[in-house]
Every structure is written in C-alpha cells, then in structure tokens.
N, C-alpha and C positions, 0 to 999 in steps of 0.2 A: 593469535594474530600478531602481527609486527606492526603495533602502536607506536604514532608522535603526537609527545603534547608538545605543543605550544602556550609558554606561559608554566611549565608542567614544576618548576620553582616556584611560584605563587600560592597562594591561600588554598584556594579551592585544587587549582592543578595538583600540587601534590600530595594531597587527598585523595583527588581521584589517580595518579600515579600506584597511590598504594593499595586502592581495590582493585586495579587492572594486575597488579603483580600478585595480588592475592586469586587472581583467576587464571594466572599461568601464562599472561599474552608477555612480548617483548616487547619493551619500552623505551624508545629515547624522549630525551626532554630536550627541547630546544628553549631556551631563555638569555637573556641579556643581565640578569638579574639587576633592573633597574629600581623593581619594587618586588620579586620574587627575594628568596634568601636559599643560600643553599646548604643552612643550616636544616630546612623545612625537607629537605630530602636526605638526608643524615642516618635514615634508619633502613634507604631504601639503594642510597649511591653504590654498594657494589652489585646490585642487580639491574641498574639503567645503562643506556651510554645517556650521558650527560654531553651537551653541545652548546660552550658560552657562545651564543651568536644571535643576531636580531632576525626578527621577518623582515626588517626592510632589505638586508641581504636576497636579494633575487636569485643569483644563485645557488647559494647555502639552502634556502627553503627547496629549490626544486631538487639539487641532489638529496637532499633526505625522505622529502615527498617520494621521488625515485623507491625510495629500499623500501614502503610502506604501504600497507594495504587500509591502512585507517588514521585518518587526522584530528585530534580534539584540539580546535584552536580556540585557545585561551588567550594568549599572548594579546595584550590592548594596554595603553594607558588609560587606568580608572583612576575612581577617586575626584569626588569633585572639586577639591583644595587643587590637586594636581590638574585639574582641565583647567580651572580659572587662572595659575600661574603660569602655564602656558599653552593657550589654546592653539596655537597654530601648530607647534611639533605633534600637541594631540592627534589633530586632528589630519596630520599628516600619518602618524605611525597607525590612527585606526582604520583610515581609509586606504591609503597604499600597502600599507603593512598585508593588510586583510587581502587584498587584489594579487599580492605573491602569493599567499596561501591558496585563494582557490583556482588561481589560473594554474598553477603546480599541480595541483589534486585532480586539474579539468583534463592537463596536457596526458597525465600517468593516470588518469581514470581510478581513481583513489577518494574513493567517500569522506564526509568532511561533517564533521558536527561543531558547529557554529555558535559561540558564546555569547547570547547578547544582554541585553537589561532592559530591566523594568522602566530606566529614564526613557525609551522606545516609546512612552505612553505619554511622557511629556507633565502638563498641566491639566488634563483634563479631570473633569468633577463627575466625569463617569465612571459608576462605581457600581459591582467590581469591573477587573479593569480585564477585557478580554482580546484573544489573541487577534482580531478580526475588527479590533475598535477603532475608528478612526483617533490620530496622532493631533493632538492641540501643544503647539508650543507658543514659546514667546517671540520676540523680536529677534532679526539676526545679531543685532547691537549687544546685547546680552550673551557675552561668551557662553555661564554656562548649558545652554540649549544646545549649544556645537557638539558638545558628546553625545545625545540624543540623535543630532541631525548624521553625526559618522554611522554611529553606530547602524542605523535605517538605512542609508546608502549601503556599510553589511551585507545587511539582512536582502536589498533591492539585487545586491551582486550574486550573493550564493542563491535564491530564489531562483533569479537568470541562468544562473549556470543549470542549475535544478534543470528546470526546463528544457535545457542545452544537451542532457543528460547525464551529468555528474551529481550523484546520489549524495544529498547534503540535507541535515535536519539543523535548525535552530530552536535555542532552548534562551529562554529569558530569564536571567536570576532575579530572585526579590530577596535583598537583605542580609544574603548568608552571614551566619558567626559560629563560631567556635575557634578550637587551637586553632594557633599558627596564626591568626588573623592579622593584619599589620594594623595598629591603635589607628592609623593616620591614613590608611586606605579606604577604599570602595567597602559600605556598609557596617563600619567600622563602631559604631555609635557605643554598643555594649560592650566589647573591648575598648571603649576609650573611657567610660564612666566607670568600667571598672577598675583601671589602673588607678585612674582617681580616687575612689574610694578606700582601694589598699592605701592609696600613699596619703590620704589625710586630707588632700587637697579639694576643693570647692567643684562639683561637677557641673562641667560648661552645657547650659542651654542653651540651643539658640532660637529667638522669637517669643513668644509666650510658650512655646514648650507643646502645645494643645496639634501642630504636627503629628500626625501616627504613620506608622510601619507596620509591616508586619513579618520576622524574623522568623527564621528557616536556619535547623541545625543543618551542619555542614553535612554528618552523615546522611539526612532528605536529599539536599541538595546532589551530592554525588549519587545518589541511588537514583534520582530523576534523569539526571544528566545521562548516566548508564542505560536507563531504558530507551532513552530516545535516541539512542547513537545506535543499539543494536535490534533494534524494532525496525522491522521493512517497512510498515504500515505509518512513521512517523515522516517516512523520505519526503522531500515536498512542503516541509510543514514546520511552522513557530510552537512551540510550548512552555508556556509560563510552569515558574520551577520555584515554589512556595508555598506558605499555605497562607489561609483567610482571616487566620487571628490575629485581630488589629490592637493596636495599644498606642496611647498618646507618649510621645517622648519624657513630658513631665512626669509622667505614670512611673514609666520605663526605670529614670534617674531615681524616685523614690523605692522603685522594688528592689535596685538593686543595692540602693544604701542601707535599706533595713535585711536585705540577702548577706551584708559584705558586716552588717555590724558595726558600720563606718560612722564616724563625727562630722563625716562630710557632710557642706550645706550645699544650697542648686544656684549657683550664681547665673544669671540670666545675661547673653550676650545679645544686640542686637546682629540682624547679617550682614548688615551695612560696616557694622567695623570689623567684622571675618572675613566679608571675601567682595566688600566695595558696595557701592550704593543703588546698583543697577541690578543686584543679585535680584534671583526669584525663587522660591521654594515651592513646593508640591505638597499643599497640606494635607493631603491623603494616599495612600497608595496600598490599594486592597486586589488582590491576582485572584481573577475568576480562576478557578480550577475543575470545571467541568470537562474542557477537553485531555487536560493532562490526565483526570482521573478514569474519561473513558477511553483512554488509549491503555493505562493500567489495567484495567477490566477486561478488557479482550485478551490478554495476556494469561489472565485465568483459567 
C-alpha cells in the first residue's frame, strides 16, 4: 500500500515507519520536525519520501492524501510541559491540524487511523479506564485539560466523518517508552529518570510520587496501532493501546535507580512550581483492555 505518516519523525511514528517498510508498503512521512527528529528516521530515510511540511498546510495535506491509499495521523502537539507553555497554538495545531487530515482523507476517500490519548479519559476515578466511559475533566480555566478537550473534538470529527462514510479507527495511547523517545515529550517519565540516573543527578518527582501509570513498550504499542489500521472490524471504533500493569511513579524512580546502579537520590517537586498553581494531575490511569484484546482474538 502507499502509506502517510503524519508526525512519521516522531517517537512512536517512526517506529511504526519502520514496521510498515518491513512489510513492503510505500511510505512518506510528512512532519515539521517541531518535536519529531530526523535523526529517528536515519536507518529508514532512503526508503521514504520525507516531506518537511505541517498539517496545518491545507494544501500540502490534501496533495499527499491525493497519492495515498492510507493515513496514520500522528502529527499533534503532545507533551504536557508543551500544552501548558502554549495552549492556544496546541490547541489550534490539534483541532485544525487534525480537520486537514480528515477532510483530505473524506474528499479522496482515503482511510485514516487516528492517534489519540489516554488524557481522552480526563480525571476520572473510574477504574480501569474503558473505551465507552464517560470523559470527567476540570475546569476550562485550567490549560492543561485543553489537550484532553482537542484531542475529543478528534476523536468527535473522525467518528462524523466515520459515519459520513470514510473508513477511520482510533487508537488511544497509554504511556509509550522505549528508543527514540524525546526525555521532555508525551510520556516521557522513564526516559527522563533515566538520563538522570546515568548522569548522577537527583531524579525529579512530582507530588508525593504515589501517582501510577501504566507503560507500554514501543514494540506493543506499534503492533496495536498496526492491527487497528488494518482490521475492517475496527472501522468505526476507539481502542486503548497499553497494558494494565500499574505502578506508582515513586516505585518507578526507585526500580530504575537500583536498574541503572545509580547514586541518584528522588528529589520531590511540587506541580505548582513545574507547571503553575492551577495545574491538576490524574492520579491514576489503568486501560481496560477487554476490547482491544477481543478485537486480537477474532483475528485468530
């Protein structure tokens, strides 16, 4: 097939760039490399066409949509350091950005697998956290919920179009890590406490630490994301993309000091002096995976 990623220079994208070249499809990548790096394609750049251009480019998006028979759009501003320094381009680049992609994909009837997040889920204490749960956020006053509230609008657009009849799955990440990961990006937690620990330096917690996650190697991650782009049976439909094993951030910071053999200690930060006083955390976040795993099972 004649594959575009969007975003296909970033963490996850160009991971999954390099299992799609391992299955013989043609690949461009479209990125701005604003948080993508194009160091991360390095092993793959003479088998892509590479394209430095943004989705907010409306033309650009539709002439490639054009040449393509399938869209993985990636392309978002993540990271929630990056939505609370500036939530309004965020929240321009994820809502309008996102609006080129699928009106392109709707205009050239061009299937679309749709990137979204776990923040989708908000604040709620409902636990685990499934595709079909109702969304508890905070106040509008509180930037970071904006990434949450783009990202849903998404998910409300491609779903419409869905309906409208352009064949579009979304896939919600929980936490991905491994290579490539940017220390200072979207989920980034165990690439940041491990540069720490190499370099000697005091690993930053924030809060009491008693927060949990639950992290998803990168290989899961693309193997999930692959099945629900090419599963008919997915069209129509959100799928959480992680697994259910939970662990508190404290926890996290001491496995990987006595992993890394570090002198590192756990310097505890409040959030109020990281990211302002009106911040809010999510002190849980556990991905029911019932559905994703019986969409794997039918596959069987």
């Amino acid at each position: 097939m004649k594959i575009l990623v969007t975003g296909g220079a970033g963490y996850i994208g160009s991971h999954l760039v390099d299992k799609l070249l391992e299955a013989d499809h043609e690949v461009t990548v479209l990125d701005n490399l604003s948080t993508g790096r194009a160091k991360n394609l390095a092993s793959s750049k003479n088998r892509i066409q590479f394209v430095e251009g943004d989705i907010m480019d409306e033309q650009l998006v539709n002439d490639l949509v054009t040449k393509h028979n399938l869209v993985f759009h990636l392309a978002a501003a993540v990271g929630v350091g990056n939505i609370m320094l500036d939530p309004l381009q965020s929240m321009i680049t994820n809502v309008r950005g996102t609006e080129n992609v699928l009106s392109a994909c709707s205009r050239n009837s061009v299937k679309v697998l749709l990137a979204s997040t776990s923040e989708i889920y908000g604040k709620t204490t409902k636990l685990p956290m499934s595709e079909n749960d109702d969304r508890v956020l905070g106040s509008t006053s509180i930037a970071r919920w904006s990434y949450s509230t783009a990202k849903a609008i998404d998910e409300h657009l491609a779903l419409a179009y869905g309906l409208a009849g352009m064949p579009v799955v979304i896939v919600r990440y929980f936490n991905s890590y491994g290579p490539r990961i940017l220390e200072t990006g979207y989920g980034s937690v165990i690439a940041n406490f491990i540069r720490q620990a190499k370099e000697g330096a005091p690993l930053t917690v924030y809060g009491d630490g008693l927060q949990s996650r639950c992290f998803t190697y990168i290989s899961d991650t693309v193997d999930g994301t692959l099945r629900a782009a090419f599963t008919s049976q997915a069209e129509g439909k959100a799928f959480n993309i992680g697994n259910n094993s939970e662990i508190p951030i404290l926890e996290l910071a001491q496995m990987i000091i006595e992993l890394t053999e570090s002198k590192s200690t756990i310097q505890f930060v409040s959030y109020a002096d990281r990211f302002g006083p009106s911040f809010e955390d999510t002190k849980r976040r556990v991905p029911d995976m019932e559905k994703s795993g019986s969409l794997y099972e039918s596959l069987l």
